[in-house]
LUMDREN-961837 format. One record per residue: residue number from 1; residue in one letter; x, y, z of N, C-alpha, C in turn. Coordinates in steps of 0.02 Angstrom, whole numbers, plus 50000, padded with zeros to 5 digits. Layout:
N
- NUM	A	X	Y	Z	X	Y	Z	X	Y	Z
...
//
This chain:
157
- 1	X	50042	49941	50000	50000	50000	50000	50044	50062	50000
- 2	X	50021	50100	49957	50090	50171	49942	50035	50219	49973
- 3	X	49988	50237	49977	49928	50280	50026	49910	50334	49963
- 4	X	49867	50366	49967	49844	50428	49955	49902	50477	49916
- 5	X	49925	50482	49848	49978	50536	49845	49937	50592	49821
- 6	X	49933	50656	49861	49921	50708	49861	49940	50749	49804
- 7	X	49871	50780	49791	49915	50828	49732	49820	50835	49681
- 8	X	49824	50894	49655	49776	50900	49604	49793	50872	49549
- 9	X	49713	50838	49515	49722	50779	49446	49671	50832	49421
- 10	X	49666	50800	49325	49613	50825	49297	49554	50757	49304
- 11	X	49503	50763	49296	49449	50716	49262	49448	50742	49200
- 12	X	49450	50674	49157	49442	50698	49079	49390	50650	49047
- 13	X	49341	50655	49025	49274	50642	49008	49271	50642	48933
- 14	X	49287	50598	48900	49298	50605	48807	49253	50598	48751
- 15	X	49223	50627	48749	49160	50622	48711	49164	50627	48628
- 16	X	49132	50622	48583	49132	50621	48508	49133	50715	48508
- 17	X	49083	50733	48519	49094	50799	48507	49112	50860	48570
- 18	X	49120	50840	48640	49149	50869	48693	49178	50848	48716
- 19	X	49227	50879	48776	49272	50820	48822	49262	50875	48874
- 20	X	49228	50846	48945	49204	50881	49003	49286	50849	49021
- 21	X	49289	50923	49079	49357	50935	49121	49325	50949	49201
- 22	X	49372	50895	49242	49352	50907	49303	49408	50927	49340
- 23	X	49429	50950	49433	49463	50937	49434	49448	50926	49526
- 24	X	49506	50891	49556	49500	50908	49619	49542	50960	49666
- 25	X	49536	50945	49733	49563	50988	49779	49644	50921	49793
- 26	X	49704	50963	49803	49752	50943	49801	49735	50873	49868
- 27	X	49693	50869	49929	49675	50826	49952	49657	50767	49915
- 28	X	49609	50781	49888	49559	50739	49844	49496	50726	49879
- 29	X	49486	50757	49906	49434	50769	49940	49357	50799	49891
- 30	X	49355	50824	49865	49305	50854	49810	49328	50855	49740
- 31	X	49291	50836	49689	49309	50820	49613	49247	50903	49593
- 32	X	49265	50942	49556	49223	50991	49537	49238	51014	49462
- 33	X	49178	51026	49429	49179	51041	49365	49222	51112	49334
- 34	X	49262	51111	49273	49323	51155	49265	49282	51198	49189
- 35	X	49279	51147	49138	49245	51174	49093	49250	51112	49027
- 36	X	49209	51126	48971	49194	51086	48937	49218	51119	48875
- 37	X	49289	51048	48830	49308	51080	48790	49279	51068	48736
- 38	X	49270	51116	48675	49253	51079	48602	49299	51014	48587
- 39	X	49291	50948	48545	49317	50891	48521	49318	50912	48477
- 40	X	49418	50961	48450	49426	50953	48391	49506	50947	48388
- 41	X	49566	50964	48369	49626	50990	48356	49654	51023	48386
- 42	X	49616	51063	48405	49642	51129	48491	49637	51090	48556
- 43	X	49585	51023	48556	49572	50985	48630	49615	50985	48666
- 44	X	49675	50933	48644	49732	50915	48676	49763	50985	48695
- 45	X	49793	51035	48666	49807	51074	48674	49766	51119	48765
- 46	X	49727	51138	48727	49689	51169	48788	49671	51112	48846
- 47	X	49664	51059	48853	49669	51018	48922	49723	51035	48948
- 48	X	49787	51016	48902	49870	51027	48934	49874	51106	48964
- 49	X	49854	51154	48936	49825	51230	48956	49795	51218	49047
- 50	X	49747	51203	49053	49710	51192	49098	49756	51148	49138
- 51	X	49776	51114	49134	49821	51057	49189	49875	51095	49209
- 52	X	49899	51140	49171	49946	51181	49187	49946	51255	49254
- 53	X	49878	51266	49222	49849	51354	49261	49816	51316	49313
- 54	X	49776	51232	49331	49762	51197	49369	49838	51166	49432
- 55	X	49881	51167	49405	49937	51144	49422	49926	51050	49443
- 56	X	49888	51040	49407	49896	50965	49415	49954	50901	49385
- 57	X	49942	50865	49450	50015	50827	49418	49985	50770	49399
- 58	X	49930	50743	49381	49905	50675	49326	49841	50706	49288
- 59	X	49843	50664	49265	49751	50675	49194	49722	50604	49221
- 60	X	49671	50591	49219	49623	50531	49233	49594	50550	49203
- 61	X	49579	50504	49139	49541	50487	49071	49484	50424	49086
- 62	X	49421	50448	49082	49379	50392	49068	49376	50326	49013
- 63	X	49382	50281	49060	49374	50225	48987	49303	50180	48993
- 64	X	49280	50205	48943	49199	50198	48940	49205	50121	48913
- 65	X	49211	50066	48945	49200	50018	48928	49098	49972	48934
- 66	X	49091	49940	48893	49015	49929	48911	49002	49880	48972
- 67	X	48928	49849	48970	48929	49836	49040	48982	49776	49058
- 68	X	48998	49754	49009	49036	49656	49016	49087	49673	49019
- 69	X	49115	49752	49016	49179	49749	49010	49218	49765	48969
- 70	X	49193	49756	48905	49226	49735	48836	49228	49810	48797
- 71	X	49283	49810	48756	49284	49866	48735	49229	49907	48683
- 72	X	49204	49963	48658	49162	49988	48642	49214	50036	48566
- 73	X	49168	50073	48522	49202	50110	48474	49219	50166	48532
- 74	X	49189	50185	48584	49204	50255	48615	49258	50213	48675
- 75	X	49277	50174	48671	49330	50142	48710	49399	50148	48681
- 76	X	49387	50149	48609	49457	50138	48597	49465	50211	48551
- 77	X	49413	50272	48580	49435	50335	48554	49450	50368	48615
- 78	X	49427	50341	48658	49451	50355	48748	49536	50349	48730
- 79	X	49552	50281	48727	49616	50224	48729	49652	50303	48679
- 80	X	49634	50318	48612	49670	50344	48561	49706	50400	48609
- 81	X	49616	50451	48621	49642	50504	48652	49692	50530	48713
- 82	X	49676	50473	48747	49721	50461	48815	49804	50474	48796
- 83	X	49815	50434	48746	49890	50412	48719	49909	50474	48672
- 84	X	49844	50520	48639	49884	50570	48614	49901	50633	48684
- 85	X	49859	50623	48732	49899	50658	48789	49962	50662	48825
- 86	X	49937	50572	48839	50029	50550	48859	50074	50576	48825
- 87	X	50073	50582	48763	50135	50585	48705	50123	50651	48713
- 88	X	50092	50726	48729	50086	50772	48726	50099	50808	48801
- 89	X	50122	50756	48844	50128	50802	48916	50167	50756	48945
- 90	X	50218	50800	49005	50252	50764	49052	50224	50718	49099
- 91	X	50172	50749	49102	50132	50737	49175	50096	50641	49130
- 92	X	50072	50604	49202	50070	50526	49208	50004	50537	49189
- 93	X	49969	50506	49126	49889	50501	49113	49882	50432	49125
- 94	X	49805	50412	49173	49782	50356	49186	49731	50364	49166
- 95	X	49713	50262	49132	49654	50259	49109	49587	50220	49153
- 96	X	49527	50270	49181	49503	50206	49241	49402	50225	49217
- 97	X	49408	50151	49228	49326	50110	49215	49285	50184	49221
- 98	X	49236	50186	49176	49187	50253	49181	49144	50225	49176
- 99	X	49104	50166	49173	49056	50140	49143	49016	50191	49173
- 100	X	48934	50199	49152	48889	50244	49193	48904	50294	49229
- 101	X	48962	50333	49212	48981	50404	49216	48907	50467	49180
- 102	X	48927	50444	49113	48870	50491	49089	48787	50491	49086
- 103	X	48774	50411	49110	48719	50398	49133	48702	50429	49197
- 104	X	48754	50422	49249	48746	50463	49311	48737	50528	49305
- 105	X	48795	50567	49259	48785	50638	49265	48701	50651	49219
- 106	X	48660	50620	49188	48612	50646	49164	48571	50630	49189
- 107	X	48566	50596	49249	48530	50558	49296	48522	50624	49363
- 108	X	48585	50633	49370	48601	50695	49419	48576	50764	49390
- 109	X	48578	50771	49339	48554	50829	49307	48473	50826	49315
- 110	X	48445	50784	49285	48386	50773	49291	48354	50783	49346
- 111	X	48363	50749	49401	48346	50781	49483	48351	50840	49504
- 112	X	48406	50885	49466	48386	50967	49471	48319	50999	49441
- 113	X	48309	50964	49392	48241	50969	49367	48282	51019	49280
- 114	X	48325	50989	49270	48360	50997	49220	48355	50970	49161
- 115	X	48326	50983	49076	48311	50940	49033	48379	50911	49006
- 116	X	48364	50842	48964	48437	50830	48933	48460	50894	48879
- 117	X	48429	50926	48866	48434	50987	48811	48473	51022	48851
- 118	X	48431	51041	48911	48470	51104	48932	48549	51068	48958
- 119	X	48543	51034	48973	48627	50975	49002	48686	50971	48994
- 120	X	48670	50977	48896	48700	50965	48837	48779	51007	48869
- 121	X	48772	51076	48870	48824	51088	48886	48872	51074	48958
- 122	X	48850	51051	49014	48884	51044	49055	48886	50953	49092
- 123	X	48852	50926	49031	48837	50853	49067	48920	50817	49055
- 124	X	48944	50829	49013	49035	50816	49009	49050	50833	49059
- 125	X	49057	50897	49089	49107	50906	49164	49075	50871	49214
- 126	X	48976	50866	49215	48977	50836	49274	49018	50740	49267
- 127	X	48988	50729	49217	49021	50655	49200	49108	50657	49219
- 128	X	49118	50682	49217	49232	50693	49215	49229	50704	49297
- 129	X	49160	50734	49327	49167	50765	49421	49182	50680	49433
- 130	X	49118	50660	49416	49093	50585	49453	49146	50522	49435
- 131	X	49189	50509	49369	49251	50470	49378	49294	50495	49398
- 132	X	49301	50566	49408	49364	50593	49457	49338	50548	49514
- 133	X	49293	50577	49544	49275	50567	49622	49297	50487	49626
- 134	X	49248	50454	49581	49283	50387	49580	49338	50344	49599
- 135	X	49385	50383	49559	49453	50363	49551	49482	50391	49625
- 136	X	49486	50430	49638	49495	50474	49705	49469	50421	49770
- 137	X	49399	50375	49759	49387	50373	49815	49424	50295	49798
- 138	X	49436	50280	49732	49465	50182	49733	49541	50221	49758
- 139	X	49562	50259	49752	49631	50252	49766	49637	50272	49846
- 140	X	49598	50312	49881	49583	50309	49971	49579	50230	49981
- 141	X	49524	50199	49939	49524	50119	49976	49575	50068	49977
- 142	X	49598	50082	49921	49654	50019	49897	49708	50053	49927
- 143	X	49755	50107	49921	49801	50136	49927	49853	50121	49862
- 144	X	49799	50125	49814	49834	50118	49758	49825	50162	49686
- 145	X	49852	50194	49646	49845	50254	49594	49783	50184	49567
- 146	X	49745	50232	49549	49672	50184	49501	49696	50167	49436
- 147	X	49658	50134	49404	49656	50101	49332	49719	50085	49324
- 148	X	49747	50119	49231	49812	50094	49232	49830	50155	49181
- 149	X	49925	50133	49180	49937	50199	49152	49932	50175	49094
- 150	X	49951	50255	49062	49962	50253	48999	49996	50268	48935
- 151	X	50046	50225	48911	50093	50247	48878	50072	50302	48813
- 152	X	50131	50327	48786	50114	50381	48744	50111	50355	48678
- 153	X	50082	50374	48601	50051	50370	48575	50144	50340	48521
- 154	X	50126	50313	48493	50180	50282	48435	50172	50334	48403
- 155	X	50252	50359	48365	50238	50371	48308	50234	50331	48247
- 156	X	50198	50358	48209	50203	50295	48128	50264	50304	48095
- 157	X	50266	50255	48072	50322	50233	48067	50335	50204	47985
//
């Protein structure tokens, strides 16, 4: 058991056309919503932006696997995106289970009395709060960094 290593992470939430940004308190005590980037060419860029003016020292990337486990098409654009981060930053990106992340955050939204319309824009950060928090609270239990890492992206070759 290595315990709890302290320090602010991002939640990164990867969506086809957004990627919600979360982040916590250097404790890890609270996961809270940062902002929601457009999914295009600037992404990577502006997360590494934000991790920076955040001063965080990891990224935690959702990997939206389905319910059995098994990988999904948005699993292995999670997997892509993850690895063009790694290869794009110093800092350690991990990849950990999101299943029903964004089911939760529209689930949570909804109980505000919030439509999925109106959501649209902030249901990414809440989804990136709730596998932050996640990851935050498997790594208090185990005393172990969550999921797994992730190496950086090959170049072609």
């Amino acid at each position: 058991m290595t315990g709890f290593r302290r320090g602010v992470r991002l939640g990164i939430d990867v969506g086809k056309a957004r990627v919600g940004v979360a982040r916590c308190d250097p404790d890890g005590m609270l996961a809270t919503p940062v902002e929601t980037v457009p999914r295009d060419d600037a992404s990577i860029a502006r997360i590494l932006t934000i991790a920076d003016e955040q001063e965080a020292f990891e990224l935690v990337v959702g990997l939206p696997l389905n319910m059995s486990g098994d990988d999904t098409p948005s699993t292995r654009d999670a997997r892509e995106f993850a690895a063009l981060l790694a290869s794009s930053s110093a800092r350690p990106v991990r990849l950990v289970d999101e299943r029903l992340s964004t089911v939760s955050a529209h689930a949570a939204l909804r109980g505000t009395g919030r439509s999925q319309r109106s959501s649209r824009s902030i249901v990414d950060q809440v989804a990136a709060v709730i596998l932050l928090q996640q990851a935050l609270d498997v790594e208090k239990s185990s005393g172990r960094a969550p999921g797994s890492a992730v190496e950086p992206a090959q170049e072609p070759t």
